[in-house]
C-alpha positions, 0 to 999 in steps of 0.5 A, spaced: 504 529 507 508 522 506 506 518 500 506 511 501 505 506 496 504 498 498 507 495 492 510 489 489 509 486 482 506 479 485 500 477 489 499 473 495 504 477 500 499 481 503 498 488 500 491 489 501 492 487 508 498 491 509 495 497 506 489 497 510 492 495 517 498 500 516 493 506 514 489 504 520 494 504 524 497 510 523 489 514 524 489 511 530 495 514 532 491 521 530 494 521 523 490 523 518 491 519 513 487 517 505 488 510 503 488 509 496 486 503 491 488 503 485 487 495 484 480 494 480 478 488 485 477 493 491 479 489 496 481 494 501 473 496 502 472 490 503 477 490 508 474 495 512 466 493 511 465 499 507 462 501 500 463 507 498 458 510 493 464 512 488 471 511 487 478 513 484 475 511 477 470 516 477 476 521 479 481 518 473 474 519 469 473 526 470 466 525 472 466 528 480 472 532 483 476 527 488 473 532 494 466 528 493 469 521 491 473 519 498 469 515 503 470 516 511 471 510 513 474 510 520 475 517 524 481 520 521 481 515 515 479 516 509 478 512 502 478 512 494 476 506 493 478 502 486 474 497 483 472 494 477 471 500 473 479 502 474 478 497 467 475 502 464 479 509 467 486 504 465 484 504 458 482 512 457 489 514 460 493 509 455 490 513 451 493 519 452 499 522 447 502 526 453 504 525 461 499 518 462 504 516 467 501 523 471 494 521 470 493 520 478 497 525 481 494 531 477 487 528 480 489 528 487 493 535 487 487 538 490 487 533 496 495 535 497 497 537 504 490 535 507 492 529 510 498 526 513 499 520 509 497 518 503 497 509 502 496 508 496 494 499 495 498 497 488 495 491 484 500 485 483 501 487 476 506 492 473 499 496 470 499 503 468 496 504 475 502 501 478 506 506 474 501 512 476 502 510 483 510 510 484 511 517 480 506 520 485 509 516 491 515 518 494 517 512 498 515 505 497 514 499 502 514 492 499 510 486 502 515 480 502 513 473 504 519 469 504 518 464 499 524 463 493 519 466 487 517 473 491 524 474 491 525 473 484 520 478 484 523 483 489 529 484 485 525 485 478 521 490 482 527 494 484 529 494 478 523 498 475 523 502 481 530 505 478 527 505 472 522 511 475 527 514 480 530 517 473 523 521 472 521 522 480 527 523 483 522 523 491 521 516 490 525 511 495 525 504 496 523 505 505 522 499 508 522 492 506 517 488 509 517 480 511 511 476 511 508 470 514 514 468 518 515 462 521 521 462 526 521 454 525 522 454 519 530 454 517 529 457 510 525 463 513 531 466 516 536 463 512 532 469 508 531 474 512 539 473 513 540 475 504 535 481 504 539 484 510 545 483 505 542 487 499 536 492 502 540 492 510 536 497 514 530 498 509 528 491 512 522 491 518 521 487 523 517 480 520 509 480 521 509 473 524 503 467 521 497 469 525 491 466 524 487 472 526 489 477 521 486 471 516 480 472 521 479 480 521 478 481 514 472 476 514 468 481 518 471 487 515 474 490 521 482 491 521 486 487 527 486 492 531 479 492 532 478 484 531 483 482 536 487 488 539 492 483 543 494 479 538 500 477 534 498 480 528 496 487 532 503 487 536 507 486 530 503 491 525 504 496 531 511 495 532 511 496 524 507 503 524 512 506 530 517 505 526 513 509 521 511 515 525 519 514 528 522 516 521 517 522 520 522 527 517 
């Protein structure tokens, strides 16, 4: 069972759309794969037009078994939906004197080996459920729009991702992925030509700018399902080959 998680510490570069579209993806290549939010803005049920009775809080809250929380929300895609009472599970586990940092993956043990994969949707934040993640998680995709400040961001997060390799020594920084590209705009490849310098072959084919992707999410349907020609669906198909591709 793969565990990725979609993680960035910064908003506006595509990580619910990612986690959503990629998780989709590989379902409908006859993966089965759980989608996890532990954002308490819950976006990737809204993503999907779905609402799920319950989610990843009453899990972390120890009011029902993960079994009865995760959602069918695709065939072979499930979902632990986040929301906002994650507020509240987040402030239980900074309570705790011992072994906070593993809240989440001692409550999804009952749910290993039943999927192929697990996407796990991180918040903007370096929040407690950001850390939970990445010590569950064995390998990280990172969502980059190329703008100058994201940047800034990815090398501070690279940073803490070493800093948690030390207690979960699974973990790998995978797969660098670029988004909103405009081939018209220089400082776009200018860009993509650094962080193939750092991160080489971790980086991913660009996700262009297509107006499409904007469009799905208002009628809670992945690209694949809202415009299956597209742009935006050909490059995220192309992402998620590449995934399946490096399945060990």
């Amino acid at each position: 069972m793969r565990k990725i998680a979609i993680s960035l510490s910064k908003g506006g570069v595509s990580k619910s759309t990612s986690s959503v579209t990629i998780a989709h993806g590989l379902s409908l290549k006859g993966k089965k794969v759980l989608l996890i939010d532990t954002d308490d803005q819950g976006q990737d049920s809204f993503l999907l037009g779905v609402k799920p009775p319950h989610g990843l809080a009453e899990v972390l809250n120890e009011v029902l078994p993960v079994e009865e929380c995760i959602f069918a929300a695709r065939p072979n895609l499930w979902i632990l939906s986040g929301g906002k009472s994650l507020a509240g599970a987040k402030r239980l586990i900074g309570r705790k004197e011992f072994g906070a940092e593993r809240s989440l993956s001692e409550a999804l043990k009952p749910l290993e080996d039943k999927f192929d994969y697990v996407i796990l949707y991180t918040s903007p934040s370096w929040d407690t459920l950001t850390i939970n993640s990445l010590f569950y998680a064995e390998e990280v995709l990172t969502p980059v729009s190329l703008e100058v400040l994201t940047l800034n961001s990815l090398v501070e997060f690279s940073k803490s991702i070493e800093s948690v390799k030390k207690y979960n020594n699974k973990l790998e920084h995978t797969y660098v992925r670029l988004t909103f590209f405009d081939g018209r705009v220089k400082k776009s490849n200018e860009i993509i030509d650094q962080l193939k310098k750092y991160f080489n072959t971790k980086v991913c084919e660009p996700i262009k700018y297509n107006v499409r992707l904007s469009e799905a999410a208002g009628f809670g349907k992945t690209i694949f399902e809202y415009d299956p020609t597209s742009q935006g669906a050909k490059d995220y198909k192309k992402l998620v080959e590449r995934i399946l591709n490096d399945e060990k």
